[in-house]
N, C-alpha and C positions, 0 to 999 in steps of 0.2 A: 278160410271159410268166412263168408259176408253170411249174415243173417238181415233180410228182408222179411216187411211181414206187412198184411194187407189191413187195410185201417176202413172205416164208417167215414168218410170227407164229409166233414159239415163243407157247403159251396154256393156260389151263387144260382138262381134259375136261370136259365141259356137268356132271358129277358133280360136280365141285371149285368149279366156276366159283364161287358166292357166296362158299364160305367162302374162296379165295384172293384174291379182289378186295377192294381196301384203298387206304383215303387216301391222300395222296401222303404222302411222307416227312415233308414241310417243312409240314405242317398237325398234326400229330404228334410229343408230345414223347418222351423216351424211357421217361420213366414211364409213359404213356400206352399204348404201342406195348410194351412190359413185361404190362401188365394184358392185352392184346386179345391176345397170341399164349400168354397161359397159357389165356383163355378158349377159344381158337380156334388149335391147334397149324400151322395151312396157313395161315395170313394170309400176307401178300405183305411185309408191314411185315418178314418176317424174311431178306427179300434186299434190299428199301428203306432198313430203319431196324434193321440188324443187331448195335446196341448191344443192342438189346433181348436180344441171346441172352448176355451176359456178366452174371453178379449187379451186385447195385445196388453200387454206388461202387468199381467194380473194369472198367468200362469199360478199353478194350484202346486201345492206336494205332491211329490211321485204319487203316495196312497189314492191323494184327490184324481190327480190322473189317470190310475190305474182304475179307479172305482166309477171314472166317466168312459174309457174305455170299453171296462165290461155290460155298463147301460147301454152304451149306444151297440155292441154284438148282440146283446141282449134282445134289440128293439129290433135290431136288423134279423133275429130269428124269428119276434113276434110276428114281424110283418111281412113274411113269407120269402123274403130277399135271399136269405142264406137257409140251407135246408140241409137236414144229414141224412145222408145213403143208409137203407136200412138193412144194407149188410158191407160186408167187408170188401175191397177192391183194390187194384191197382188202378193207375190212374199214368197215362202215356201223354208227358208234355214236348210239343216241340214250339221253337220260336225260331222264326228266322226276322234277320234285319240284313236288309238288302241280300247279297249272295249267299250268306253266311248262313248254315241251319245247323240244327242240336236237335236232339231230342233225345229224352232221361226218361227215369222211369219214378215215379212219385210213393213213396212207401216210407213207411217208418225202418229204423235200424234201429239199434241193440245201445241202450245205455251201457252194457258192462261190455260193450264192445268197444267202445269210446275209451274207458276208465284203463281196458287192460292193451288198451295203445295196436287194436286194430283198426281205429280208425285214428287214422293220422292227424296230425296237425303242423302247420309252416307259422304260424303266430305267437304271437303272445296276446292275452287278451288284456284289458285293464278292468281290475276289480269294480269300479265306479259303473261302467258298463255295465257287466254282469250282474252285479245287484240291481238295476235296473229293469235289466230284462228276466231277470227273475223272478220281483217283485210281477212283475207284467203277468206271465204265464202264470204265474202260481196265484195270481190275486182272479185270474180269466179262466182259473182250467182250461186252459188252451194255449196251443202250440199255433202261433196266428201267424207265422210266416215261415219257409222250409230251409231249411239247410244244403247250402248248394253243397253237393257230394260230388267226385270225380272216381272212376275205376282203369285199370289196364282191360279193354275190351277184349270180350269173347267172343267167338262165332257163334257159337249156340246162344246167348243173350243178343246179340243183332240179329239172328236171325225171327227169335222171338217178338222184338219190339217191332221188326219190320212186317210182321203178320198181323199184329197189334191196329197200325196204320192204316192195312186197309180197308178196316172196319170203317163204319159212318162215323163222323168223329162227334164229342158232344157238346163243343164248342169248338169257335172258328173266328178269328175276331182279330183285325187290325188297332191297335191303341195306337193313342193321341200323337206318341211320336215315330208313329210308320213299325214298329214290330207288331209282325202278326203271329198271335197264341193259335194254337191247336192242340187240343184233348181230348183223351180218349179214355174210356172207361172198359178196364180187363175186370170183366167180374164172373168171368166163367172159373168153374174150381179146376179144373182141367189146367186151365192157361196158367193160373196163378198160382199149381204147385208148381209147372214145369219152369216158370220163372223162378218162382224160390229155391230149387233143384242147380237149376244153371248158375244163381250168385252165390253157391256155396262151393263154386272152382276161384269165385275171386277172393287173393289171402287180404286184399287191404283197401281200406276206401280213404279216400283222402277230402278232406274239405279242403274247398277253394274257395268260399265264401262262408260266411255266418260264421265264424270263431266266436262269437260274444251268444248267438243264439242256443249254438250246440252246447258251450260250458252251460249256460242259463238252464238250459233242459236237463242237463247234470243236476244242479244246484235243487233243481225241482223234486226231480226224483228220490236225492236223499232226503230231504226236509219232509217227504208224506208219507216215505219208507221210516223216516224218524218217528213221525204222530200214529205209527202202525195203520197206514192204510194199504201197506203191502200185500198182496194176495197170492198164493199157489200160481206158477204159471207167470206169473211177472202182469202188473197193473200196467193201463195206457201211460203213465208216467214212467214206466221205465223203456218207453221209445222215446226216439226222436223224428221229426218230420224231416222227411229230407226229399229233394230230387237226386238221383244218379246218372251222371253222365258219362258216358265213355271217352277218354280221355285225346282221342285223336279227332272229337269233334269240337273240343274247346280251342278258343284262343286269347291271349292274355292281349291286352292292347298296352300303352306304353304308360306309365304312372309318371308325372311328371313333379319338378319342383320349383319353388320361390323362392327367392330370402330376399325379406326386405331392406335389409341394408348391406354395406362392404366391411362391417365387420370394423371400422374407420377406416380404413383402406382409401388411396385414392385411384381410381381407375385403373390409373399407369402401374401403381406398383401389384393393384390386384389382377391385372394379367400379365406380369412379370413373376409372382407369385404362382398363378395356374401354370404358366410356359416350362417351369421347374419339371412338373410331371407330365403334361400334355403337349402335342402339337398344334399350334394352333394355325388357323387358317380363318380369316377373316371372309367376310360376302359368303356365305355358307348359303345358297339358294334354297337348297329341299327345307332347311332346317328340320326335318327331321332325319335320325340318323339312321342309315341303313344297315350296320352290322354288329356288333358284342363289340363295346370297348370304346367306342364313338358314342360324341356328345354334341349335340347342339346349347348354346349357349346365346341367348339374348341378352345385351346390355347395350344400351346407351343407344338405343333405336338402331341396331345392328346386330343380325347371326353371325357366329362363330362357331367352326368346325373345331371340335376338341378329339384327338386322338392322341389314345394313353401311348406313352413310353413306355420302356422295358421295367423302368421301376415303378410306376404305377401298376402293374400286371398283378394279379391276386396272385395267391396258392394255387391248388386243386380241389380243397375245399369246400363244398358245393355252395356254400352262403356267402363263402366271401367271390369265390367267382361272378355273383351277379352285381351287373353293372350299376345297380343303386347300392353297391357296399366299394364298388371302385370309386364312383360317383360320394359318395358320404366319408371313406377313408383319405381321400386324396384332396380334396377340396372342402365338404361341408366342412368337418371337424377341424383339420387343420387350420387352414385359411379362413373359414367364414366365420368358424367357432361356435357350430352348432352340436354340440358333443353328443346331445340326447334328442333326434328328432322328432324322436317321441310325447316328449315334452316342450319342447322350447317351443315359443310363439312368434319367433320369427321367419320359419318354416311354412308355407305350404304346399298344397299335395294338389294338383291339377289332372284330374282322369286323362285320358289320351282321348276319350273322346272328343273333347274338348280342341284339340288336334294346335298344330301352334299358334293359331288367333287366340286362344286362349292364355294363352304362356305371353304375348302381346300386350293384351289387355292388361293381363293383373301386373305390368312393368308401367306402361304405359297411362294406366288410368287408377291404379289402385295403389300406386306409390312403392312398388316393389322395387329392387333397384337391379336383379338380375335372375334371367329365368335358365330351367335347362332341363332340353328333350332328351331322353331316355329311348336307347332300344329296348324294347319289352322282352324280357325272361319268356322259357317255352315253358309248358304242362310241363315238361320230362324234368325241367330241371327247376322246379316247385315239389315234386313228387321225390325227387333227388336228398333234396333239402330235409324234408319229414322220413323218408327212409333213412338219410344220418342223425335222426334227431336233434336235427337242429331247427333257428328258425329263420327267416328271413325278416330284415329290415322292415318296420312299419312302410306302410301303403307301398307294397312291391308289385301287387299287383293287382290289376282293374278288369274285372269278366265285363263283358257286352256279348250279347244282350241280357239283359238283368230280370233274376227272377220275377213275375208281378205276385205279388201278395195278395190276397183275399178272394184265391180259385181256390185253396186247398187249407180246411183248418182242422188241426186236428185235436179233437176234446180229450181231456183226461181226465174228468171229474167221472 
């Protein structure tokens, strides 16, 4: 049984909507989110990623942050940009980029559904994070960006979303790098028991994105349930914002890696080192690799087709079967000597969007000394992972297209 439940969306006006919709925070550095709010003074990045409103190397304390944050929501509610729904609703997002569509359904879930482990998790968060965006929410009474949720789809819920759709939609909007939003507003009571009817056949929701959002909304929850602001019936602070999507319309793209040096290795012995576990084949054309257990490898202005041996091959396992625990068991940790990629800062983490000119560049121009593409893990087996309760390797894996922040906020105060 999933518990959904229809919320009041503080949102943009259909006038604002592009230019206030904006990446999530944590895809966004603060130079970055610096450059897009002088281009663009309504981006969302300036209630997300509110360093950006302090000059460069004079960044404030979290509090300072958080307290410039909530001014600038604040000012974006005074002056009519962001407006809340004066009743309860669902709210139908789709996005497509290029061929690819999704479309979830936008509602709050159940903090104690979180706590008592139906809704899943494949991460580990890091506390530094999470006090962070703690601080955030709890200093904003507000939930200012959603929790990407995934389900095992039903028919009677696609059959629902797709009646949903053909309504007028109430926004419609291409963004700056070619995905276009479409939203819809279910505010009939009728539609939105029989949707909350229908996600009470699904036993489990899984996050596939926001692991640091959703604990944060935990973290929130106890701390006002602590100062007794708790209420009969359960307060806005004991949901969370999320989108839901069903699980055969996501796809994970490939999570790539760096390391800036060989570890002292020299060339020759560091692929006589990998050749131990892997097959290698040199001039690897695609470089990227096309099935479970293949790797692409950039070094020394040249790909390499890396294909595991028999003694590289995992368990059955489900966390160590993915190719970034084949990939970190056999080479990082061994050879390169990256034991906690979680930590160590000779590691990094290249999206697949990024595609291999990326994995090029940061070799090539950033003084990394070798790269290497990843087949990407499926939903089934992320889903796999949190049903054995376990978790997968840091940055396993990379959703496209990416929620946009500051369509949907949801107030707790």
């Amino acid at each position: 049984m999933s518990i959904v439940v229809p919320f009041k969306a503080l949102r943009p006006g259909g006038e604002f909507v592009r230019a206030v919709a904006a990446l999530p925070y944590d895809v966004v550095s603060v130079a970055e989110a610096r450059q897009q709010v002088k281009e663009n003074p309504l981006s969302f990045l300036r209630v997300e990623r509110a360093e950006c409103d302090f000059p460069e190397g004079k960044v404030g304390t979290e509090q300072a942050v958080c307290q410039k944050a909530k001014d600038n929501l604040e000012r974006m509610i005074a002056e009519g940009i962001l407006r809340q729904d004066e009743a309860a609703a669902f709210y139908l997002y789709r996005e497509q980029m290029g061929g690819h569509i999704q479309t979830g359904i936008v509602a709050c879930v159940s903090v104690d559904e979180y706590k008592t482990g139906r809704i899943k998790t494949h991460e580990l968060t890091l506390d530094v994070k999470e006090r962070g965006r703690t601080l955030h929410i709890d200093s904003l009474g507000a939930q200012t960006g959603p929790v990407f949720l995934t389900y095992r789809g039903r028919e009677e819920i696609s059959r629902l979303l797709a009646k949903g759709t053909k309504q007028v939609p109430e926004y419609d909007f291409v963004a700056e790098d070619g995905v276009r939003h479409t939203v819809w507003v279910i505010g009939d009571s009728a539609e939105i028991k029989a949707l909350q009817e229908a996600f009470l056949s699904v036993e489990t929701l899984y996050i596939a994105d926001g692991h640091h959002r959703a604990a944060a909304a935990v973290r929130v929850a106890g701390l006002r349930n602590e100062r007794g602001h708790k209420i009969k019936g359960g307060s806005e602070h004991d949901f969370i914002l999320a989108v839901l999507f069903p699980s055969d319309q996501l796809r994970i793209l490939d999570y790539n890696r760096a390391v800036r040096d060989l570890n002292g290795l020299a060339a020759g012995a560091f692929l006589e080192r990998v050749g131990e576990r892997f097959l290698i084949s040199k001039n690897f054309q695609e470089k990227l690799p096309r099935r479970p257990h293949e790797f692409g490898m950039y070094l020394l202005g040249s790909w390499y087709l890396l294909s595991a041996r028999e003694v590289a091959l995992p368990d059955e396992e489900p966390a160590s079967a993915l190719d970034v625990s084949v990939l970190q068991e056999n080479i990082l940790g061994p050879v390169l000597g990256i034991e906690n990629p979680r930590t160590d800062n000779r590691i990094a983490f290249i999206g697949g969007s990024r595609g291999a000119a990326g994995l090029e560049s940061i070799v090539d121009r950033d003084g990394f000394a070798v790269a290497f593409s990843l087949f990407p893990p499926t939903v089934e087996q992320m889903m796999a992972v949190a049903d054995a309760g376990r978790v997968m390797p840091p940055k396993s894996t990379w959703f496209e297209p990416k929620l946009r922040s500051g369509l949907f906020v949801h107030l707790i105060d």
